[in-house]
C-alpha positions in Angstrom: 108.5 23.2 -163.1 110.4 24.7 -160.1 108.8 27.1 -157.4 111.1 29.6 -155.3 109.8 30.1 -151.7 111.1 31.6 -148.2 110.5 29.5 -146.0 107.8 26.7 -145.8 106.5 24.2 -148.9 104.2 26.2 -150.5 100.2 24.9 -150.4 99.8 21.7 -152.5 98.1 22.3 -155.7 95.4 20.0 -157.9 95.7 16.5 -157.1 98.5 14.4 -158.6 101.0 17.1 -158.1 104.0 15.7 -156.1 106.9 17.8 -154.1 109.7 15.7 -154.2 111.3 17.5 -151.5 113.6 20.7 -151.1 116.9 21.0 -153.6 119.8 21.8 -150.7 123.0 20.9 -153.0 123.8 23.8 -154.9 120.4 25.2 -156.2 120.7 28.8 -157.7 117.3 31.1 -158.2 116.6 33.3 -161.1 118.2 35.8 -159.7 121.5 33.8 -159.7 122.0 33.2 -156.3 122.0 29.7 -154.3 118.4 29.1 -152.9 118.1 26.7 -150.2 114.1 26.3 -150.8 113.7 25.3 -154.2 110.9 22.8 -154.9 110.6 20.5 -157.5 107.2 20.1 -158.4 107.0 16.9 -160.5 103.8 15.3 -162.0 103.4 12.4 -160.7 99.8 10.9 -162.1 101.6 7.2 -161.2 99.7 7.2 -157.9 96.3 7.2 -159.5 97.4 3.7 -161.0 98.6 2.6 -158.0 95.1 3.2 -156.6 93.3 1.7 -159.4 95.4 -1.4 -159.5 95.0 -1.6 -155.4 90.9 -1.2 -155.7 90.5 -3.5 -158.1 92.4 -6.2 -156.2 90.4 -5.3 -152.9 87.1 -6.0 -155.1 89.2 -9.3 -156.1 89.9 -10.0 -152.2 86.0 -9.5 -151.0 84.5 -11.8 -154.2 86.9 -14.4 -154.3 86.5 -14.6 -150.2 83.8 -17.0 -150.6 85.8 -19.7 -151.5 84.7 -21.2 -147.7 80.8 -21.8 -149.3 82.0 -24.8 -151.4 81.2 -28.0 -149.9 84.0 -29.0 -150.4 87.6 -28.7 -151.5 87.8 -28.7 -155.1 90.2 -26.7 -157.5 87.6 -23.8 -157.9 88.0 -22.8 -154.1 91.5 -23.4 -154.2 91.9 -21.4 -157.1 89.7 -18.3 -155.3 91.6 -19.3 -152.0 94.7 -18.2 -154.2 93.4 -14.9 -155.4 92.2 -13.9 -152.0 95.4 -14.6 -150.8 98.1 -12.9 -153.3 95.2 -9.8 -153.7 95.8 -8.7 -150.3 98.7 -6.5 -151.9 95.6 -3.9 -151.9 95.7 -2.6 -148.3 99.9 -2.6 -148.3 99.5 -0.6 -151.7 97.2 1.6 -150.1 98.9 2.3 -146.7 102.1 3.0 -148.9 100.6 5.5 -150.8 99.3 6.8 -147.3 102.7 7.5 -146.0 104.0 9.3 -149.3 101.0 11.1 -149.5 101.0 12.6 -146.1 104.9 13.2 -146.2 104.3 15.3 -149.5 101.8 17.6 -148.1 103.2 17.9 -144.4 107.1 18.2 -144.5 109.1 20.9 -142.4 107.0 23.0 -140.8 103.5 22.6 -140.3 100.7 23.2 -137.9 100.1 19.9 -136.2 96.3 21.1 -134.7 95.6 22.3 -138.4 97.1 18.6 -139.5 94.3 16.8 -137.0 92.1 19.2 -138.3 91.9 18.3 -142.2 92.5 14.5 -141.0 89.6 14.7 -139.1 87.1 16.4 -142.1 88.8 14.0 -144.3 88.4 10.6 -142.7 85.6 10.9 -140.1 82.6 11.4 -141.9 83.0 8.8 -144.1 83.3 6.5 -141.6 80.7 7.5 -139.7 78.4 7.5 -142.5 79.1 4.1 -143.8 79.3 2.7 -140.1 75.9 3.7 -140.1 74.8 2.3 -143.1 76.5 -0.9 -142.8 75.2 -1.6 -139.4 71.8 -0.9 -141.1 71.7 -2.8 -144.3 74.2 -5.6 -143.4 75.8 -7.7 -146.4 77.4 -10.3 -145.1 75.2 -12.9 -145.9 72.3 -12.4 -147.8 71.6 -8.6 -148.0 68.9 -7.2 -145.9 67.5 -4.3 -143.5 68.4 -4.3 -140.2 66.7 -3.0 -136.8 68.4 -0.1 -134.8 71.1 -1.7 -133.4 72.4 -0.9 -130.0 74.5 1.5 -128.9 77.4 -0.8 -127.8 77.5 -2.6 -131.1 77.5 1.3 -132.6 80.8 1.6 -130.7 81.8 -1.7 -131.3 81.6 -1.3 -134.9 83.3 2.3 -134.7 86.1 1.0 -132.4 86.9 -2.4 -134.5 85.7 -1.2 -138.0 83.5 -4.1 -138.2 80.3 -2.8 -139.6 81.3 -4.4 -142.2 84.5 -6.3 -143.6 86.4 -3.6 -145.6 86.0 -1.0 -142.8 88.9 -2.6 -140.2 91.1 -0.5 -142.8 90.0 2.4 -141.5 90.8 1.7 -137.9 94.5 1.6 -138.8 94.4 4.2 -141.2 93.3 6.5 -138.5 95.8 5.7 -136.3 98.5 6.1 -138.5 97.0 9.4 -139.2 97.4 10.4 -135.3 100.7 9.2 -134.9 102.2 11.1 -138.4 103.5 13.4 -136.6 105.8 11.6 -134.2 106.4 9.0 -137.1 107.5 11.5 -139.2 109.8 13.0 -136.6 111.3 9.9 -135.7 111.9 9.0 -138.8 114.0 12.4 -139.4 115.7 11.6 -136.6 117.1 8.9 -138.3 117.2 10.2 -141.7 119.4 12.7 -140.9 121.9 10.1 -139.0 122.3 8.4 -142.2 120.0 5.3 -140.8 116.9 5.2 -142.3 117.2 2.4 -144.3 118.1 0.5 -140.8 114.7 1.9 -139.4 113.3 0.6 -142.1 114.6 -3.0 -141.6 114.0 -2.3 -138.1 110.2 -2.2 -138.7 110.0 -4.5 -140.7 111.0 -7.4 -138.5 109.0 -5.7 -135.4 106.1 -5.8 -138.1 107.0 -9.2 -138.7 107.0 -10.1 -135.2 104.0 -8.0 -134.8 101.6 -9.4 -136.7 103.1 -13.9 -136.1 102.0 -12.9 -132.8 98.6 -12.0 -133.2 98.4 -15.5 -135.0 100.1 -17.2 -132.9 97.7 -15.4 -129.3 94.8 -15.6 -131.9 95.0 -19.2 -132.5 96.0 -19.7 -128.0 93.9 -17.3 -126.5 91.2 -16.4 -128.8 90.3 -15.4 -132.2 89.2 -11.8 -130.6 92.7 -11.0 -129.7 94.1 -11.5 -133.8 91.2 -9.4 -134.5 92.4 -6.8 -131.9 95.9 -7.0 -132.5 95.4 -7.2 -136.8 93.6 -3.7 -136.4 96.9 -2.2 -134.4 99.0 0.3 -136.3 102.2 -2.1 -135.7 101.1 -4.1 -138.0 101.2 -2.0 -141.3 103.5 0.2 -139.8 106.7 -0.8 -142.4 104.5 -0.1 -145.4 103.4 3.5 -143.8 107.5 4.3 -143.2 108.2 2.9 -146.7 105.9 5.5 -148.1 107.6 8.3 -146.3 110.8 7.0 -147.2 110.1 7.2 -150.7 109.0 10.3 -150.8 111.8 11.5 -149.4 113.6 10.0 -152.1 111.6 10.2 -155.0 114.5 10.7 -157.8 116.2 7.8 -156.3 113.7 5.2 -156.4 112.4 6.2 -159.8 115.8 5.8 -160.7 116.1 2.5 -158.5 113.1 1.3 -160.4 113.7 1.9 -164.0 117.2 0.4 -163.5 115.6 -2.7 -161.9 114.8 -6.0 -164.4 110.7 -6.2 -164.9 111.5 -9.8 -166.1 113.2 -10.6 -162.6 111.1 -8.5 -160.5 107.7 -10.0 -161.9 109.8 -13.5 -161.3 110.1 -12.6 -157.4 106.7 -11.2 -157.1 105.4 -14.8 -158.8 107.6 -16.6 -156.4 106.0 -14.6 -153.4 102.7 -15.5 -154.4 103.7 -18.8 -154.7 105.0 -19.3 -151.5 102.5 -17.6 -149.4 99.3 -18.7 -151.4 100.7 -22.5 -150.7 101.5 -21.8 -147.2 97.2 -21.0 -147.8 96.5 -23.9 -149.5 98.6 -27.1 -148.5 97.0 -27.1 -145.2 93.4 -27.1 -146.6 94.5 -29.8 -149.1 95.9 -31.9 -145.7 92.6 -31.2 -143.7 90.0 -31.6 -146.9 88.4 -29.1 -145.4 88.8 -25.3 -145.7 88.3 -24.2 -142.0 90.7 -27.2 -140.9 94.1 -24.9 -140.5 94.6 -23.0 -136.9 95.5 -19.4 -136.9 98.8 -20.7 -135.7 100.0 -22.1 -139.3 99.5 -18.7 -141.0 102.5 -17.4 -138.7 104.3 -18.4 -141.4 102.7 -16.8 -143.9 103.0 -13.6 -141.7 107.2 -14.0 -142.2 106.9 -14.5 -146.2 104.1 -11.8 -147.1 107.2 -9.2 -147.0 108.8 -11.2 -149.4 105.7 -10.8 -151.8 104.2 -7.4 -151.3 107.9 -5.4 -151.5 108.2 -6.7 -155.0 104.8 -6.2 -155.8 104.8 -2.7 -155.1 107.7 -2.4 -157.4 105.7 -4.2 -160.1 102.8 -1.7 -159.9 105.2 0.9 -160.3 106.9 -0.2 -163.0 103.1 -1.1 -165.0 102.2 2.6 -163.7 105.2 4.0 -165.4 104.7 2.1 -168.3 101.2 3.0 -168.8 101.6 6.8 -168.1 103.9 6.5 -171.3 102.5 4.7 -173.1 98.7 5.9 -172.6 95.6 5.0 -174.4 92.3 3.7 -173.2 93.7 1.3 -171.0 96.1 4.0 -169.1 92.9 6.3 -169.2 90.7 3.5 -167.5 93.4 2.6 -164.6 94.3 6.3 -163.9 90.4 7.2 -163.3 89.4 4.2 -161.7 92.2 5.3 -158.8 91.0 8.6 -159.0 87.4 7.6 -157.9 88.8 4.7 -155.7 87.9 5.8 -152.6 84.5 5.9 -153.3 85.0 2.3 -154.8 86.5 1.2 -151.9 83.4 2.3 -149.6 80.4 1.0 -151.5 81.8 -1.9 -153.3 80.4 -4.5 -150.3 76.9 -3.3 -151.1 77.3 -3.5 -154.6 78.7 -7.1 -154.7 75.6 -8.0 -151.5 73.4 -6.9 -154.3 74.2 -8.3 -157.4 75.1 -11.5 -156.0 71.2 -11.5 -155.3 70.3 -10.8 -158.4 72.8 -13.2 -160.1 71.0 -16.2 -157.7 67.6 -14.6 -158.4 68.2 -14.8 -162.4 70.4 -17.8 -162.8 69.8 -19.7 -160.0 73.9 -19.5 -159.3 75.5 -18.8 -155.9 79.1 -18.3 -154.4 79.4 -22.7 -155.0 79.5 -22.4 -158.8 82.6 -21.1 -160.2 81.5 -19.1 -163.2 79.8 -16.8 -160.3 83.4 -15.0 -159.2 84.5 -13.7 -162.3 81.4 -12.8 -163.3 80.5 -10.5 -160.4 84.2 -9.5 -159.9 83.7 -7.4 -163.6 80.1 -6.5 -162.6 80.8 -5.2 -159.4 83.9 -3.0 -160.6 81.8 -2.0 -163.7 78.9 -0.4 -161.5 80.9 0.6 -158.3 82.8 2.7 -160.4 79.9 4.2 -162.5 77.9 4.6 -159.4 81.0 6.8 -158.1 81.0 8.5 -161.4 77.2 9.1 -161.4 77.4 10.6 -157.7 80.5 12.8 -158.1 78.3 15.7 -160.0 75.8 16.0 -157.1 75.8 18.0 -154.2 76.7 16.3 -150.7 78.5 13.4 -152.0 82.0 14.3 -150.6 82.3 11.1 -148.8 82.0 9.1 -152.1 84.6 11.2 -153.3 82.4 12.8 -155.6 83.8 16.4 -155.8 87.3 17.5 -156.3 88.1 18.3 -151.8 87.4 14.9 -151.3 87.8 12.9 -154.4 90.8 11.1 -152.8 91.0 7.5 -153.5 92.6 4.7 -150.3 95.7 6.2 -149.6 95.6 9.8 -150.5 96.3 12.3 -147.6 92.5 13.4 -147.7 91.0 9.7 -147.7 92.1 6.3 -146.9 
């Protein structure tokens, strides 16, 4: 499908509708003549698996956390150390898809007030709202009701995201959101000199450096500063950049892509996970203990995760592409479960607090028996998503993504 415009991209249409960029080489309207401003609009329901894949590994990440309440170090926590460790692909995934997302609808010109604007309604009163209701009913721990808390932990928990432990995300996703337009500038800057792939190396090591640091000042001067300096937009930054970069060349790294190996690329994403769930594990095996490692060990982890997320993004893709042609009830389920994953993302803590209560209740199980992590991991996805599903026809439920303006999963330009 191609549009013909004057001047500016024209509005974006339903969701999963993708703008590759303008056609400058040659394009010629239907008139005949060359057009600078034609744009190709391409269908690109990939992202919606993207998302799915990324929430369901984020529900992975916050069940198989738990690993720390076995007594002791056995291969059941070492085995959930492992999956917590190689699912944090999520929040890279996400923060990818943040970057191609926000390129797509804001390229050329645009009002910047109007951008802070829709960012604002888009991201704020979600946060807000479950700020408040994580500061309330708690669920770390065993779930429960809370009393008013004060008003500095209110802005405590507003300023650090830590209401409760999935909410830190939207810390940095709201300060990438303020700096997009001086990202995006800089990184025309460069584009147009022919150097963005060196930005993009450029980042990465600053990322790199970025984030052994906070390790390194965590583990010397306090675990506070890691939290401080883990919640910093420098330290996602590459995967933001990535996601512009891509969208910027879409036809290319589809292209890129399908030309690539899956054999070798699942290979190097295996390898990854390899490397930085042992850099995870050998020191809990040396300590017998699985609080025995200093934050200064992980700085090594910090230098391979690179090395694993990169080609696990490209193995998403690839599973993404080859679902979307393939299709059938398991395409179906991935591609909805993105679509509602922003709603996933925000009450799945609650979810997991509560069932894991009734699981103990019923069975007499807890977090130190192993048959309790996948149990609840299926349970919590299974009613996380049909609670979403539930909520999206009623009124006032825009925060759970529950009507078509803000049914925007992690990483879509009108969530996180």
């Amino acid at each position: 499908m191609v549009r013909w415009c004057s001047t500016r991209l024209p509005p974006l249409p339903a969701a999963g509708f993708i703008y590759p960029g303008f056609a400058n080489e040659g394009s010629i309207s239907p008139s005949g003549r060359h057009h600078r401003c034609v744009v190709l609009v391409v269908w690109i329901r990939e992202l919606e698996y993207l998302r799915g894949f990324a929430a369901l590994a984020v529900i992975a990440v916050h069940i198989s956390m738990n690993f720390t309440q076995f007594p002791a170090v056995n291969l059941p926590g070492l085995l959930n150390l492992f999956i917590y460790i190689t699912a944090h692909f999520a929040v890279p995934v996400f923060i990818f898809i943040s970057g191609w997302v926000l390129a797509l609808r804001y390229s050329g010109a645009y009002s910047v007030p109007a951008y802070y604007r829709r960012r604002a309604r888009t991201i704020l009163p979600p946060y807000l709202f479950f700020t408040a209701l994580y500061l309330l009913i708690p669920v770390e721990g065993a779930i429960r009701v809370a009393s008013l808390p004060e008003p500095g932990a209110v802005a405590s928990a507003l300023l650090m995201g830590t209401a409760a432990y999935h909410l830190w995300f939207f810390v940095v996703i709201i300060q990438l959101y303020l700096l997009y337009p001086l990202i995006v500038r800089i990184y025309e800057i460069f584009d147009r000199a022919g150097a963005a792939l060196f930005l993009l190396l450029a980042l990465l090591f600053c990322q790199v450096l970025w984030n052994m640091g906070a390790h390194a000042l965590g583990a010397f001067a306090g675990a506070d500063w890691y939290a401080i300096l883990a919640r910093a937009f420098p330290s996602h930054l590459f995967y933001f950049v990535l996601g512009i970069h891509v969208f910027r060349q879409t036809g290319w790294f589809r292209s890129a892509v399908r030309s690539l190996s899956p054999a070798w690329v699942v290979v190097a994403s295996g390898a990854g996970a390899l490397l930085i769930g042992g850099v995870w594990v050998a020191p809990m095996l040396l300590s017998s203990s699985f609080s025995g490692a200093t934050l200064a060990v992980f700085c090594i982890y910090r230098i391979l995760e690179p090395l694993y997320y990169i080609p696990v993004i490209i193995v998403l893709v690839m599973a993404a592409l080859r679902l979307e042609k393939t299709g059938g009830l398991l395409a179906d389920f991935f591609r909805s479960f993105g679509e509602h994953s922003f709603g996933i993302y925000l009450i799945h803590p609650i979810i997991i607090a509560a069932l894991a209560a009734v699981w103990a209740s019923f069975t007499g199980q807890s977090w130190t028996d192993w048959v309790t992590y996948p149990v609840l991991f299926l349970a919590t996805a299974a009613v996380s998503y049909g609670a979403v599903r539930l909520a999206a026809p009623l009124p006032y439920t825009g925060c759970l993504g529950g009507s078509s303006r803000f049914r925007r999963g992690p990483g879509r330009s009108g969530g996180t």
